[in-house]
C-alpha positions as CSV (number, residue, x, y, z in Angstrom):
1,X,-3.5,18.5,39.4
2,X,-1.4,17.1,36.4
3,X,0.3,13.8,36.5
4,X,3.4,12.8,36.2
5,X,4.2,14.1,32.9
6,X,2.4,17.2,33.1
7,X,4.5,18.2,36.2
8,X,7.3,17.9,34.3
9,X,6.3,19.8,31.1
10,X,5.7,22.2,33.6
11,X,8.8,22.2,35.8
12,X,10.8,22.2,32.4
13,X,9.1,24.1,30.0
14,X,6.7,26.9,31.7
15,X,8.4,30.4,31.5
16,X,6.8,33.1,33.2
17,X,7.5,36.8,31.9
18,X,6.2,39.1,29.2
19,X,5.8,36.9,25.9
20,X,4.6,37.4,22.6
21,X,3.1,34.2,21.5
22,X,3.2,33.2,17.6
23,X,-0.5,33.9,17.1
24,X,0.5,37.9,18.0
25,X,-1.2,37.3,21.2
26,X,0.9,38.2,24.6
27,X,0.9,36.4,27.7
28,X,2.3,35.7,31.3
29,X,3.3,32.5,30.6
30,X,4.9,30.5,27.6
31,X,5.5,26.6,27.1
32,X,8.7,26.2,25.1
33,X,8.5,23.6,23.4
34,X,11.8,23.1,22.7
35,X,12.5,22.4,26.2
36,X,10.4,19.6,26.5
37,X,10.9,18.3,22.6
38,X,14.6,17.8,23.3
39,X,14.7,16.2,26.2
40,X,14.5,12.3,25.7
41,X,12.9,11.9,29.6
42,X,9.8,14.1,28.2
43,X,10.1,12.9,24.6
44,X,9.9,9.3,24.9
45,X,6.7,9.6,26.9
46,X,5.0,12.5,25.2
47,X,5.3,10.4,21.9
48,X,3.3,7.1,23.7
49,X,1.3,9.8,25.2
50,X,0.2,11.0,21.6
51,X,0.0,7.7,20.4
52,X,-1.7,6.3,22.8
53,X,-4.2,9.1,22.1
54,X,-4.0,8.7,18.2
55,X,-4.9,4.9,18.7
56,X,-7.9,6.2,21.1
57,X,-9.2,9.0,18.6
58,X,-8.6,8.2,15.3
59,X,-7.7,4.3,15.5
60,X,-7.9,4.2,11.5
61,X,-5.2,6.5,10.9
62,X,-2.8,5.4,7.9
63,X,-0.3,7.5,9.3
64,X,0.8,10.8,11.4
65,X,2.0,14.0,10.4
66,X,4.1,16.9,12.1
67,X,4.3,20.5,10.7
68,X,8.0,22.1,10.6
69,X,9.6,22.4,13.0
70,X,7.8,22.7,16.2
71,X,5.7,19.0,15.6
72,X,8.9,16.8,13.9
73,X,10.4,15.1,17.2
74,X,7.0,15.3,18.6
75,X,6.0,13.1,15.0
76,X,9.3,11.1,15.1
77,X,8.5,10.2,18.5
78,X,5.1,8.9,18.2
79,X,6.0,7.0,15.6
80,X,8.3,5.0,17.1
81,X,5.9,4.4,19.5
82,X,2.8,3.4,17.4
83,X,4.9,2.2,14.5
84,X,3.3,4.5,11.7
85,X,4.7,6.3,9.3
86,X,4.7,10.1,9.7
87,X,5.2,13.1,6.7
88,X,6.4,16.5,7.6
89,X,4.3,19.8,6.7
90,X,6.4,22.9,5.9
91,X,5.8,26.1,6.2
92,X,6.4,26.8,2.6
93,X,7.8,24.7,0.1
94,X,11.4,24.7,-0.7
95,X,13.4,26.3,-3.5
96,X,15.5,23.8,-4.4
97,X,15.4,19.6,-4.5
98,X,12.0,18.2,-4.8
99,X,10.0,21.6,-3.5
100,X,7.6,19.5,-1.6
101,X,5.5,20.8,1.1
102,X,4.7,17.4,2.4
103,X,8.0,15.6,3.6
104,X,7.8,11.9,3.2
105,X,5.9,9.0,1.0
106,X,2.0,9.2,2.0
107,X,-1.1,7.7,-0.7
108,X,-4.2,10.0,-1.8
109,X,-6.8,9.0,0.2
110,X,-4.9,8.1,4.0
111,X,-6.4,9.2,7.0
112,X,-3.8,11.2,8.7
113,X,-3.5,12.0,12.4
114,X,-1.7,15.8,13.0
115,X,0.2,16.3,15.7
116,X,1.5,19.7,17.1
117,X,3.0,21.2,20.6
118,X,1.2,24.2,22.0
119,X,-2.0,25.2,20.2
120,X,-3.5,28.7,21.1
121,X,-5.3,30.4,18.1
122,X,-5.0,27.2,16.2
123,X,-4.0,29.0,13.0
124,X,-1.0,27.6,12.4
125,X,-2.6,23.9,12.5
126,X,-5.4,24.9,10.2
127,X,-2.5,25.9,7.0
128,X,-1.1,22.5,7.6
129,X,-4.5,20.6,7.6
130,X,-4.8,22.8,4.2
131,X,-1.8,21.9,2.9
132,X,-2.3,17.8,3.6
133,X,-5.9,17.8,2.2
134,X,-4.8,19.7,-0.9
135,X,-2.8,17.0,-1.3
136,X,-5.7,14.5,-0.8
137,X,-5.2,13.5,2.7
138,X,-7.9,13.0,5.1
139,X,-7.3,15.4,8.6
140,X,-10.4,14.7,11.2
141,X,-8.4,14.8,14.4
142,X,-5.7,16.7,15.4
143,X,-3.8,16.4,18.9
144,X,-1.4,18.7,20.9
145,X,0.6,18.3,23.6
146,X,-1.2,21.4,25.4
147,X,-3.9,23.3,24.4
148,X,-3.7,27.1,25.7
149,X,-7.7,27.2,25.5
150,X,-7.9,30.5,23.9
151,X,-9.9,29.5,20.7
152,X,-7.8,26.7,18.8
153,X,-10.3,24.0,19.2
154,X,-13.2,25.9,18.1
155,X,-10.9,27.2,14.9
156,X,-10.2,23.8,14.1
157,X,-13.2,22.3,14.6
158,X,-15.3,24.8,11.7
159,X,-12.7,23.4,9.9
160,X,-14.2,19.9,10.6
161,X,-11.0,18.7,12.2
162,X,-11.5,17.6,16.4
163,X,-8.6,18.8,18.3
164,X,-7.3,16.3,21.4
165,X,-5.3,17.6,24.1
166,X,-2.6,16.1,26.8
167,X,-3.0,18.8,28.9
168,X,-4.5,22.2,28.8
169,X,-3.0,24.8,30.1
170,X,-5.4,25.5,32.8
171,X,-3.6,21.8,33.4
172,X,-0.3,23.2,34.1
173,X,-0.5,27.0,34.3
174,X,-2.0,28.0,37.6
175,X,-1.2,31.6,37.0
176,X,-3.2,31.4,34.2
177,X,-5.7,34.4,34.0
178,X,-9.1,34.5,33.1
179,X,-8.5,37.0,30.3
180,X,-6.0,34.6,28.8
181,X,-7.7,31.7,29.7
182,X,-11.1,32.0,29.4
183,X,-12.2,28.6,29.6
184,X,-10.6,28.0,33.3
């Protein structure tokens, strides 16, 4: 049974329907992220929530990082709470200005905490932790706001980085079905 917090993710974000999720994957159900990430009720607590779990985990960590755009309030948040710095991972680097792919002042050598919303295949969270140790950051924990249990934490872990969840979906999504929830 989730707490407080998890009933609301779910009351405000669980969609049920015919989804195609980023990873290619379909599914009954979808967390939007959007509809939790912009509301300041959820917001404000999900970023203590990750903090509180970034202090936990990883209590060295220089500072926290959010990939574009799903992660950035998510990143903003959690830094207010925790009072660390955070950098922003794009997708791609720009065409124009500085061309960065890392948002934000970081040092070689900082132990950085990445944060993301809904992880299923965890693909998308392995190019970021790509992208931040190419640029000589140290990525050993990552953690999510809900993990769909359908193979991100094992993706991430050959890839030496420990994933942390707030909730899994089996958390949140009693409709969940064993095929797309194999763990629950």
């Amino acid at each position: 049974m989730p707490d407080d917090l998890g009933a609301s993710l779910r009351e405000h974000a669980l969609l049920e329907g015919d989804f195609v999720l980023r990873s290619g994957r379909r599914s009954s159900y979808y967390l939007d992220k959007y509809r939790f990430e912009t509301r300041p009720e959820l917001l404000g607590p999900i970023g203590e929530r990750l903090a509180a779990t970034v202090r936990e985990h990883e209590p060295e960590t220089a500072r926290l990082a959010g990939p574009a755009l799903g992660a950035v309030a998510l990143a903003a948040s959690a830094s207010l709470a925790s009072g660390l710095p955070f950098v922003i991972v794009r997708d791609s680097a720009k065409e124009y200005g500085t061309a960065n792919r890392i948002e934000g002042l970081f040092e070689e050598g900082e132990l950085v905490c990445l944060l993301e919303d809904v992880v299923t295949s965890g693909g998308a969270l392995a190019q970021s932790v790509a992208v931040l140790r190419e640029a000589g950051l140290v990525v050993r924990h990552a953690v999510c706001v809900v993990d769909r249990e359908e193979g991100g934490s094992d993706a991430l872990a050959r890839i030496g980085v420990r994933l942390r969840s707030l909730y899994r979906s089996s958390d949140l999504v009693p409709s969940a079905t064993t095929a797309e929830n194999p763990h629950g």
